[in-house]
C-alpha positions, 0 to 999 in steps of 0.5 A: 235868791241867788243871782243867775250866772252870766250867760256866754258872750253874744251879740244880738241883732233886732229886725225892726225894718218891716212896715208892721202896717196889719196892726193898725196902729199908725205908725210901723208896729215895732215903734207903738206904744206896749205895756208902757214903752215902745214894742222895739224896746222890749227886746232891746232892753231884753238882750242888753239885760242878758248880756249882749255886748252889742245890739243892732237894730235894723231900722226902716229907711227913712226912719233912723231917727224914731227907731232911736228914740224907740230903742234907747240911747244905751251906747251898746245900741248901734242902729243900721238901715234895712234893706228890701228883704229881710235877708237883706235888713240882717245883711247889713245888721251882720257888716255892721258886727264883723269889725267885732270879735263876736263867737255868738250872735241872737237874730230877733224880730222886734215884733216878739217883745216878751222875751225871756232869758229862759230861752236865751239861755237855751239857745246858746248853749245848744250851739256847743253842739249845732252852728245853729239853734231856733226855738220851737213849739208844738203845733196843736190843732189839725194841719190840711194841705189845701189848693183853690178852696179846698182840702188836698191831703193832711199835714203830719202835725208830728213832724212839724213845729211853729218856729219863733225868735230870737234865733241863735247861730254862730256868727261865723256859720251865718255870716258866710250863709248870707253871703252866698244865699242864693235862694230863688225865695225870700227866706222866711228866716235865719234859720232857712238860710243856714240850712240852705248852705249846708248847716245844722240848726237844733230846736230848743223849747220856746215860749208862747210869751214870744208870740208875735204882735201882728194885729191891732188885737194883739196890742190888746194886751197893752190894756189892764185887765180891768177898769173902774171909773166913778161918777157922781152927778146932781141935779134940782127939782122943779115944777112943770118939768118930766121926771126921768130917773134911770132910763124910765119917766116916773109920775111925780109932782116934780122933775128935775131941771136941765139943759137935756132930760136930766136923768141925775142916774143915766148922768153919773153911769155914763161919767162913769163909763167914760172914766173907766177908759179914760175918756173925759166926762159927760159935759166933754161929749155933750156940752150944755152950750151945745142946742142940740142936746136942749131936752136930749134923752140922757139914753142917747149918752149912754149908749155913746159911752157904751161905745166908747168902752168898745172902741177902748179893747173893753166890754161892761163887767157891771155896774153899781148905781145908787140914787140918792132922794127923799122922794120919789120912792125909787124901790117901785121902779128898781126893777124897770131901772135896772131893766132899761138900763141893761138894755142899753149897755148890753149886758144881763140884768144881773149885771145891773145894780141899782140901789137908793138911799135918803140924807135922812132930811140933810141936805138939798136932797134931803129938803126935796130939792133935788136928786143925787146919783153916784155909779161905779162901773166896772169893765173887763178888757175883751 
């Protein structure tokens, strides 16, 4: 594949001075973690990969020092404090370029981290013929005027677009923009400031990639679309005991043996589950040594293990159960298992497998001392 040519000369600067507290996350959003690496480094590494000779990154006051391990130490990357606008944090990141000869400059804010070079590209080609270029994207759904609750008149969705970044300019044209910006508003962005002082700003497509991270829900798409996780517990058979196998009390001679109920099945569902979104194991949330869990129902697990993938982003895609025993005969209770065992994880019984097998009289299952049980669970990001 031939390589791309190189794209015309531009300093780019980052807007990663907001608080970004919407999302949740701890820390401001530009610093969390995304896909690997933090949401700051994304664009960082973008604009660097593109070709920009110089990238400012205005930080948060007081957080100079996160904004640099969040972007990087690639000695192109000049770090500037914010200020207590957004006109005013782009302010300082365009002094901090004027001791450069710069013709192009992309403002951009962190907060947009999947950016491609498709629309760089566009952007700075367009300001052959514009002092300014933005990208945009159509609006789809129906636009309403509204005031105090209620609809006032519609909104000619034709003639408007969702405006996105980076955006491009002249560094000229913007850095005289901002000096004489007077405007009795906070400007949403660039772009309202150039066009405030008289100058043109073409639209190029942009990419629904560049959507903004705004709430926790958006770091959603930090997570694998899908997860596995496994389990395998085992426990022995003893006289006097209660049999409970798959969430249901079984008539038999025997039972199995444990600090709680001993459920060998609901056990390797919920190590399981807890696999598959990295948290831990049974014994880590129910510990044996604990007395409050002396003869516990092992549903009580599962239904915390069910939580747990909730609060991780994801919901149940199924589950594969096997029990491994010479008796009882589990067939006669598969689908009471299955039945109970849906019902505490929240999905359809269709999702719910449960199947059994003998060691052919090898082994402690196979010499009736006890029961095995191996799971598979699968879950799905929401």
């Amino acid at each position: 594949m031939a390589e791309a040519p190189p794209l015309p000369p531009f300093a780019a600067i980052v807007v990663a001075a907001g608080k970004g507290e919407r999302a949740g996350r701890g820390v401001p959003k530009q610093f969390a973690n995304w896909r690997g690496k933090p949401v700051l480094r994304h664009s960082v590494d973008a604009l660097l990969e593109y070709g920009a000779r110089t990238v400012v990154v205005a930080a948060p006051p007081g957080m100079v020092d996160t904004a640099i391990s969040a972007a990087g130490t690639d000695p192109r990357i000049v770090l500037v404090g914010g200020g207590d606008t957004r006109q005013a944090s782009v302010r300082n990141a365009l002094a901090a370029l004027t001791a450069q000869e710069h013709e192009f400059v992309l403002i951009h804010d962190a907060a947009r981290p999947d950016l491609s070079r498709e629309v760089v590209e566009k952007l700075l080609y367009a300001l052959e013929d514009a002092e300014g270029a933005i990208p945009v994207l159509p609006v789809v759904d129906s636009l309403a005027v509204a005031r105090d609750g209620l609809m006032q008149g519609k909104a000619e969705r034709d003639e408007l677009r969702r405006v996105q970044t980076p955006q491009a300019f002249r560094f000229d044209a913007i850095l005289d923009a901002h000096r004489v910006w007077v405007g009795s508003f906070t400007a949403g962005d660039d772009a309202q400031v150039l066009i405030a002082a008289g100058g043109t700003v073409a639209l190029v497509s942009g990419d629904e990639r560049l959507k903004k991270l705004t709430f926790a829900e958006d770091f959603m798409d930090d997570l694998p679309a899908i997860r596995t996780g496994t389990g395998f517990d085992v426990h022995r058979l003893a006289t006097g005991e209660e049999l409970w196998l798959g969430g249901i009390r079984i008539d038999h001679d025997k039972g199995l043996a444990g600090h709680s109920d001993a459920d060998v099945a609901l056990h390797a569902l919920v190590d399981a589950l807890l696999g598959a979104v990295g948290a831990g194991d049974i014994g880590t949330h129910f510990p044996p040594s604990d007395p409050q869990w002396k003869g516990a129902g092992s549903d009580r697990f599962l239904v915390h293990a069910v939580q747990l993938v909730a609060k991780a982003g994801y919901r149940i895609g199924n589950i594969d159960l096997t029990i491994i025993c010479e008796a009882p005969k589990i067939g006669p209770h598969r689908d009471a298992m299955r039945a109970r065992i849906a019902e505490l994880l929240g999905v359809d019984i269709a999702a719910v497998s449960v199947k059994a097998t003998t060691t052919e009289r090898l082994g402690f299952t196979g010499r009736g001392e006890g029961i095995a049980a191996q799971a598979v669970a699968t879950v799905v990001r929401k």
